[in-house]
VOTORFI-776534 format. One record per residue (C-alpha): residue in three letters; x, y, z. Coordinates in steps of 0.05 Angstrom, whole numbers. Layout:
<rs>
 res     px     py     pz
 ALA      X      Y      Z
...
</rs>
This chain:
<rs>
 res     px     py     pz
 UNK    719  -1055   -267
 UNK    767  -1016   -217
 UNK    758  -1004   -147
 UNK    738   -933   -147
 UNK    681   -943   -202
 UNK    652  -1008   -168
 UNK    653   -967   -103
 UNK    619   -910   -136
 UNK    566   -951   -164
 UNK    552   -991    -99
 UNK    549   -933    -53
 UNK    498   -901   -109
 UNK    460   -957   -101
 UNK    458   -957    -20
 UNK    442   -886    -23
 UNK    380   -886    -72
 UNK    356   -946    -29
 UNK    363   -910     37
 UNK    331   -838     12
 UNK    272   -888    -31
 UNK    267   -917     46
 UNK    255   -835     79
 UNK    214   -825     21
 UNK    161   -876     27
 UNK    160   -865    105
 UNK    137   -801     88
 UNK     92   -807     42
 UNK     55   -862     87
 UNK     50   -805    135
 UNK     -2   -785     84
 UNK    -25   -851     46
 UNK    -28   -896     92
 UNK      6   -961     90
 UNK     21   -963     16
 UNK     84   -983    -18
 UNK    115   -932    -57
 UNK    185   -957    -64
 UNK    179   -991   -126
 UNK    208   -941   -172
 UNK    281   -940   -134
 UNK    290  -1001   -114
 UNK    278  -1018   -190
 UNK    328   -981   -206
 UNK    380   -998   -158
 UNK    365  -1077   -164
 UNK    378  -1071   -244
 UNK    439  -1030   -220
 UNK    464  -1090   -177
 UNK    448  -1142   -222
 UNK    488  -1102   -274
 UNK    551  -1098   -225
 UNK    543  -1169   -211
 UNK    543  -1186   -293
 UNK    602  -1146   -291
 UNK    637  -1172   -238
 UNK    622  -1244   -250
 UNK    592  -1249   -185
 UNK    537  -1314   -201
 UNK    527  -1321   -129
 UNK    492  -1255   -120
 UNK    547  -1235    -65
 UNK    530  -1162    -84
 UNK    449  -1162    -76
 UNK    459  -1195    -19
 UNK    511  -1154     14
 UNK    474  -1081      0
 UNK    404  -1112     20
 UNK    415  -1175     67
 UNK    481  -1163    103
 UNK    462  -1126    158
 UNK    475  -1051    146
 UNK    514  -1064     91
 UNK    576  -1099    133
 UNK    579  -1044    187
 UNK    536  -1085    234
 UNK    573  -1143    258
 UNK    627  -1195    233
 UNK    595  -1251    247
 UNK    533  -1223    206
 UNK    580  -1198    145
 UNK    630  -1253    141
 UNK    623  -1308     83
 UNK    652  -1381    110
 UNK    675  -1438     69
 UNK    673  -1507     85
 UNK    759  -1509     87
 UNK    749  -1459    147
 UNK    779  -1394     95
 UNK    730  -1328    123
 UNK    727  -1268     88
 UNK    691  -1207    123
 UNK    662  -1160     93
 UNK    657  -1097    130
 UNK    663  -1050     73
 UNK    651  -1031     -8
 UNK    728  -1040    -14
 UNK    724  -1108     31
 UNK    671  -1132    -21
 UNK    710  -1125    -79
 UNK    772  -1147    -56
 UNK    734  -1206    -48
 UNK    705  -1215   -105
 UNK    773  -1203   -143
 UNK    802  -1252    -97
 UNK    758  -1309   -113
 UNK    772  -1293   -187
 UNK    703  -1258   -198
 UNK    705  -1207   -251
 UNK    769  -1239   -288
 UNK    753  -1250   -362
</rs>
């Protein structure tokens, strides 16, 4: 997969995540404490697990940089920065950043 189409796809991803986030903070303005995000983030997990099948990323680096990486790399480097035991760091501040890296560590290479 190239650059531009993985970018595409994650940033879809962050965006239906963020606007299912506004959506069900409005409608517990009305419902109360319910859940109602279950029909995007459905979506956009199936979405990441597909990029990751793609990419052969087996660690999950994807899933967990749109939902556990705090704000998605923009937060801090300690926070989006993956360390191996031979001291090599690789932060990952951006989409771009993320698939360098996964093209680096020979993810996505058939």
């Amino acid at each position: 997969m190239n650059k531009e189409l993985f970018t595409q796809a994650v940033n879809f991803i962050i965006e239906l995540d963020r606007k299912e986030h506004k959506l069900t903070q409005a409608l517990q303005e009305y419902g109360g404490e319910t859940d109602f995000m279950s029909f995007g983030t459905d979506h956009a997990a199936r979405i990441a697990k597909w990029l990751e099948e793609v990419m052969g990323d087996d660690e999950g680096t994807i899933s967990w940089w749109i939902w556990d990486c705090p704000d998605c790399g923009r937060a801090d480097d300690d926070a989006c920065t993956i360390s191996y035991p031979d001291g090599e760091e690789y932060c990952l501040k951006t989409v771009e950043d993320l698939y360098n890296y996964l093209i680096e560590c020979s993810y996505g290479k058939d």
